[in-house]
C-alpha positions as MATLAB code, in Angstrom:
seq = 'XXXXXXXXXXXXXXXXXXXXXXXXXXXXXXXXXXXXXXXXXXXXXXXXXXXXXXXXXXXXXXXXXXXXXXXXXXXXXXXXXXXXXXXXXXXXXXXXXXXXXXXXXXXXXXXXXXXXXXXXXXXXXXXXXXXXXXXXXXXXXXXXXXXXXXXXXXXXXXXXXXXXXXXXXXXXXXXXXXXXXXXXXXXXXXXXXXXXXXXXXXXXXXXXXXXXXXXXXXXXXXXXXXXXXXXXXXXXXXXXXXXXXXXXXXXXXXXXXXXXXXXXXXXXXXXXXXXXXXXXXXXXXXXXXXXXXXXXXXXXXXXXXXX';
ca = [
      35.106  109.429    8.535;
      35.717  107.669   11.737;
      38.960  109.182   13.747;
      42.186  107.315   13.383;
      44.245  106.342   10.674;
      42.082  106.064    7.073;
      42.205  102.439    6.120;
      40.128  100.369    3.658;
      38.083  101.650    1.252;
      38.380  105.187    1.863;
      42.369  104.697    1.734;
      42.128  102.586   -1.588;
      40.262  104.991   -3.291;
      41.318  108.741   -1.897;
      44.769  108.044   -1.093;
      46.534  104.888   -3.235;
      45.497  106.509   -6.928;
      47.778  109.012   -5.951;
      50.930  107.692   -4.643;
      53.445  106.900   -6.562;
      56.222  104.782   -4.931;
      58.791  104.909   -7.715;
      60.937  107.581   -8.570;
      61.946  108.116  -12.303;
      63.983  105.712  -13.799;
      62.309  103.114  -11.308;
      64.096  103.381   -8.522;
      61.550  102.284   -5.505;
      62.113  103.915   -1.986;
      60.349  101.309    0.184;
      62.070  102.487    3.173;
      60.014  105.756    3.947;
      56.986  106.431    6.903;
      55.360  108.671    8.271;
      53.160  109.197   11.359;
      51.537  112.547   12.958;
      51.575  112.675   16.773;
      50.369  114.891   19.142;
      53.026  116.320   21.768;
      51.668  113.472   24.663;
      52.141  110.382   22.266;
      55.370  110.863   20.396;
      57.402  108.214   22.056;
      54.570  105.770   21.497;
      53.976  107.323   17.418;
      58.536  106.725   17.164;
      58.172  103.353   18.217;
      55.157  102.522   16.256;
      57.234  104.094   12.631;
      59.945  101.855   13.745;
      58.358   98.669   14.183;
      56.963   99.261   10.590;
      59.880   99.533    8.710;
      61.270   96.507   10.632;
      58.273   94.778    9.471;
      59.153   95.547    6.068;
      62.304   94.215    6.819;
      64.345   97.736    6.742;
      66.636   99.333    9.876;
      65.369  103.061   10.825;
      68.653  105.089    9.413;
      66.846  108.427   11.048;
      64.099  110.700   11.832;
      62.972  113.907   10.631;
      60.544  115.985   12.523;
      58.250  119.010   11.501;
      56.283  120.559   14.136;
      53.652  122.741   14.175;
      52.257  125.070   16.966;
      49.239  127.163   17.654;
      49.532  130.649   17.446;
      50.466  131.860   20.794;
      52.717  129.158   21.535;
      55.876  130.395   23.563;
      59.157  129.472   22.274;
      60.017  127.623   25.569;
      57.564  125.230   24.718;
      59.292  124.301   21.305;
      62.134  123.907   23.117;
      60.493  121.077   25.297;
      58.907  119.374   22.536;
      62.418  119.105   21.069;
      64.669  118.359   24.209;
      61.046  115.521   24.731;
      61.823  114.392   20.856;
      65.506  114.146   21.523;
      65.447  111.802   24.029;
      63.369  109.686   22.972;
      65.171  109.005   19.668;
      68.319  108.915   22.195;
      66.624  105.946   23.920;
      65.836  103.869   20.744;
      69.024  104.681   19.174;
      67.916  106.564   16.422;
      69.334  109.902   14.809;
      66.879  112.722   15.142;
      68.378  113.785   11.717;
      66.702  117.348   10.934;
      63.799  119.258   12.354;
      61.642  122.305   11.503;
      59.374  124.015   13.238;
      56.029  126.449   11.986;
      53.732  128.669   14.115;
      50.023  128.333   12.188;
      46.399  128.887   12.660;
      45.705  125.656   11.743;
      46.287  123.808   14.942;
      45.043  123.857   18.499;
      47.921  122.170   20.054;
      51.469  120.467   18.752;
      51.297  118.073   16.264;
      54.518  116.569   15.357;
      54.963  114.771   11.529;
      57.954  112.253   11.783;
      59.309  111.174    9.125;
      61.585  107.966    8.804;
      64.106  106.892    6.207;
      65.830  103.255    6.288;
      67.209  100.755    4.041;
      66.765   96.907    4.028;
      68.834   94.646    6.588;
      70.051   92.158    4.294;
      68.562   89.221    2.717;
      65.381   87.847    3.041;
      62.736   85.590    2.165;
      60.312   87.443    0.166;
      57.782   85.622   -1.086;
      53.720   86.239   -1.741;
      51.788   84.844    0.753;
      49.523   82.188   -0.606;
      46.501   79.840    0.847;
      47.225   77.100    3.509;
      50.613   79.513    4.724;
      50.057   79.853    8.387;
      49.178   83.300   10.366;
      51.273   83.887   13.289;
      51.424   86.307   16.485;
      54.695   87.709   17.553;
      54.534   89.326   20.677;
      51.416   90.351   23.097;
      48.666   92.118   21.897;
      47.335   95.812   22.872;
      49.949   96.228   25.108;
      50.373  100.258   23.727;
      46.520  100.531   24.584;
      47.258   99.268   28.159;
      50.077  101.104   29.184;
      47.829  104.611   27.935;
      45.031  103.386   29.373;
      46.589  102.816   32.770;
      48.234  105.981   32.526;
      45.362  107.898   31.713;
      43.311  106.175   34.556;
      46.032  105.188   37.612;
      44.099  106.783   40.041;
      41.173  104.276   39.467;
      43.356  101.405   38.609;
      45.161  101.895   41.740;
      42.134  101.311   43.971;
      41.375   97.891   42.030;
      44.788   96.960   42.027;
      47.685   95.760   43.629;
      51.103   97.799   42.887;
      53.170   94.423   41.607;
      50.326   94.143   38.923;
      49.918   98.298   37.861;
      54.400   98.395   37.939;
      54.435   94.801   35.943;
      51.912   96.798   33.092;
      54.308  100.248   33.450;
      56.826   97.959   32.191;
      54.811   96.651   29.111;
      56.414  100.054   27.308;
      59.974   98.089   27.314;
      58.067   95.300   25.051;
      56.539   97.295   22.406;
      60.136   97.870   20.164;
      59.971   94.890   17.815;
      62.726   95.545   15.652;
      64.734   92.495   16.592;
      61.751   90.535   16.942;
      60.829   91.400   13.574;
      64.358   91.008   12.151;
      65.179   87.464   13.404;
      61.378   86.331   12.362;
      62.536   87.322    8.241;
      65.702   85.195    8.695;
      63.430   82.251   10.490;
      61.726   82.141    7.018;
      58.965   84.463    7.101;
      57.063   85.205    4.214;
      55.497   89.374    5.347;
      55.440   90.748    8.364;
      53.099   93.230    9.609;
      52.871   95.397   12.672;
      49.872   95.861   14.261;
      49.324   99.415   16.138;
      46.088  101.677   15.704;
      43.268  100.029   15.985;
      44.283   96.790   17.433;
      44.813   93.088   16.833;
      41.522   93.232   14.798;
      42.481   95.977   12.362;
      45.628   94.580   12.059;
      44.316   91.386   10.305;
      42.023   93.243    8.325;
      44.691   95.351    7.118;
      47.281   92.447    6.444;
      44.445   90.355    4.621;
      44.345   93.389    2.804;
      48.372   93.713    1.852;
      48.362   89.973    1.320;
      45.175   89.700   -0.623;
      43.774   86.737    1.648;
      41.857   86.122    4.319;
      41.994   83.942    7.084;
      40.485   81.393    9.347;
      42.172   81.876   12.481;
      41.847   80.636   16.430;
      40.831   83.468   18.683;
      41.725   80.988   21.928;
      45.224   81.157   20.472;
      45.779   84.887   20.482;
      48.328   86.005   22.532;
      47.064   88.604   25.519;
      48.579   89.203   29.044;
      45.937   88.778   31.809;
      46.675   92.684   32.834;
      45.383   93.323   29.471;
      41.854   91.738   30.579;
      41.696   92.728   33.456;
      42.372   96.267   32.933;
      39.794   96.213   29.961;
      36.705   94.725   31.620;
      37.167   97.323   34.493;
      37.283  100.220   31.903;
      34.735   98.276   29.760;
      37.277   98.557   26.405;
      37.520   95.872   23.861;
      40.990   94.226   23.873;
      41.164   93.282   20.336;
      40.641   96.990   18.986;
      42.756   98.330   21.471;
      46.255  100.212   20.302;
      48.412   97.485   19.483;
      51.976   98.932   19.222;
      54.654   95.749   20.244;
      52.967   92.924   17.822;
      53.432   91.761   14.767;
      51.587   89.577   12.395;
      53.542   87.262   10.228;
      52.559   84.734    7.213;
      55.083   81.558    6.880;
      54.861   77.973    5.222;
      55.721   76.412    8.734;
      53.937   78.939   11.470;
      54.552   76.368   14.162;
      57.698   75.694   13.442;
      58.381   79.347   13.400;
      57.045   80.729   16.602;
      58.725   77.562   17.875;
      61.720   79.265   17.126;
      60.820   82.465   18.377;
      59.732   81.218   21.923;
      63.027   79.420   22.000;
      64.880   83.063   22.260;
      62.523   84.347   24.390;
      60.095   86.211   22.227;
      56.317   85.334   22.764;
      54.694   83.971   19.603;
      51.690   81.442   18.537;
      50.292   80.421   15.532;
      46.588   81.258   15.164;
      45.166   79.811   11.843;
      45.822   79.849    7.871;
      45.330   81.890    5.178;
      42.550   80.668    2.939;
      41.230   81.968   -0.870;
      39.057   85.292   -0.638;
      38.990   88.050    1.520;
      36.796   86.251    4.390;
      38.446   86.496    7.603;
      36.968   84.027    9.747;
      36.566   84.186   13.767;
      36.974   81.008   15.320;
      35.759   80.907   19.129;
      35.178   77.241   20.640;
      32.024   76.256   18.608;
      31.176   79.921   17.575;
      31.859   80.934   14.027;
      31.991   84.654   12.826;
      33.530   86.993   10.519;
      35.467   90.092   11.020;
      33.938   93.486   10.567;
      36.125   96.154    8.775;
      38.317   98.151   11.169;
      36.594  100.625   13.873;
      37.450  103.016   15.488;
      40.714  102.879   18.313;
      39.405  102.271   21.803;
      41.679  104.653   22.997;
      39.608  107.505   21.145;
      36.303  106.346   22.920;
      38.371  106.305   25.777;
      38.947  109.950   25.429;
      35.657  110.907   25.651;
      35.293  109.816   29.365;
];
């Protein structure tokens, strides 16, 4: 399999026959995520579990970490990883709740599982999805992928570019917390909501025609991207639109106009891009070119890795 989260087939038939999201009785416990990060992208993995369960239309109550270190690891560095997990929870308001930590063979370096508990926010408008809803981008796309990518390469970057341009991307990391975003989207009369991260703007269609069961026909001029974004991805030759895409969401709604009207009018970027249609087609629109999506690939950021 193809590194990166398992999506798709693979993940409908190895992983959903075996979940069970009610407890006995029937009691459903929507409210629970988990992501795995390595010690260098926890900050980015917190925000990214956050953003989800706002997109399901819960509030992050806390975290709960278990870490796991290579045999020979030095207690010192535990202490790090925690003070490093701390304070990031500290800056997104969020309760580091509990933690544990295990010393094992079976990893090379830390690898952090966070685990996140919330409950919903109040009321909202739940409804399925249907044909002829619109599709609609709230906030910039793969703006995770280009704030790792410059930090990764600033050496390079800072011989193509001016300092404004590299310190206006730094601050791309204050964008990619959409929990308010997310929140004031369900009470503007969305229908879902789903946040994009791994694997980009592209897998995150392909993944919410997959939770919707639709697909879409959808204006690729009308995607939202910040021109630091391009730039920074035709020097490093990475595609954009399968780039990490932490700090965007992806919402259905009868009126998407309407609704990222009301977005933009409190100061949150947002465009409608097409409609949902009968099928599972997702359909590319590009001036007079006409294609279809591909299933999700692999993050840019892994390829980027291998550099």
């Amino acid at each position: 399999m193809r590194r990166g989260k398992v999506t798709g087939t693979a993940a409908r038939k190895s992983i959903a026959p075996y979940v069970n999201s009610k407890a006995p009785g029937g009691q459903s416990f929507p409210g629970l995520f988990c992501e795995m990060a390595l010690e260098e992208e926890k900050e980015y993995r917190l925000i990214r579990l956050v953003n989800r369960m706002a997109a399901e239309g819960h509030k992050c109550i806390g975290i709960s970490a278990q870490i796991f270190m290579p045999a020979g690891a030095a207690e010192g560095d535990l202490r790090r990883s925690m003070a490093g997990l701390r304070d990031c929870c500290s800056t997104y308001g969020i309760p580091l709740l509990s933690a544990e930590a295990q010393v094992t063979a079976g990893v090379r370096e830390i690898v952090l599982c966070l685990f996140a508990a919330g409950g919903e926010t109040g009321k909202m408008n739940r409804k399925p999805p249907c044909p002829g809803d619109s599709l609609v981008q709230i906030g910039y796309m793969a703006l995770e992928g280009t704030v790792r990518l410059l930090e990764k390469n600033r050496e390079k970057l800072e011989r193509r570019f001016c300092p404004e341009f590299l310190e206006s991307t730094r601050l791309f990391r204050e964008q990619l917390p959409l929990v308010k975003a997310a929140k004031r989207a369900w009470e503007a009369g969305a229908k879902a909501v789903y946040s994009v991260d791994e694997g980009g703007i592209f897998q995150g269609i392909w993944e919410a025609g997959e939770s919707w069961h639709a697909g879409f026909d959808i204006d690729l001029k009308a995607v939202l991207v910040r021109q630091e974004t391009i730039e920074i991805c035709e020097l490093l030759e990475i595609n954009p639109y399968r780039l990490a895409g932490t700090g965007c969401l992806l919402a259905c709604a009868g009126d998407g106009e309407a609704l990222a009207q009301t977005l933009r009018k409190e100061g949150v970027p947002a465009a409608a891009l097409g409609r949902l249609e009968k099928g599972c087609a997702r359909k590319l629109h590009n001036r007079e070119e006409v294609r279809f999506l591909e299933q999700p690939q692999e993050d840019e950021l892994y390829r980027e890795e291998e550099k």
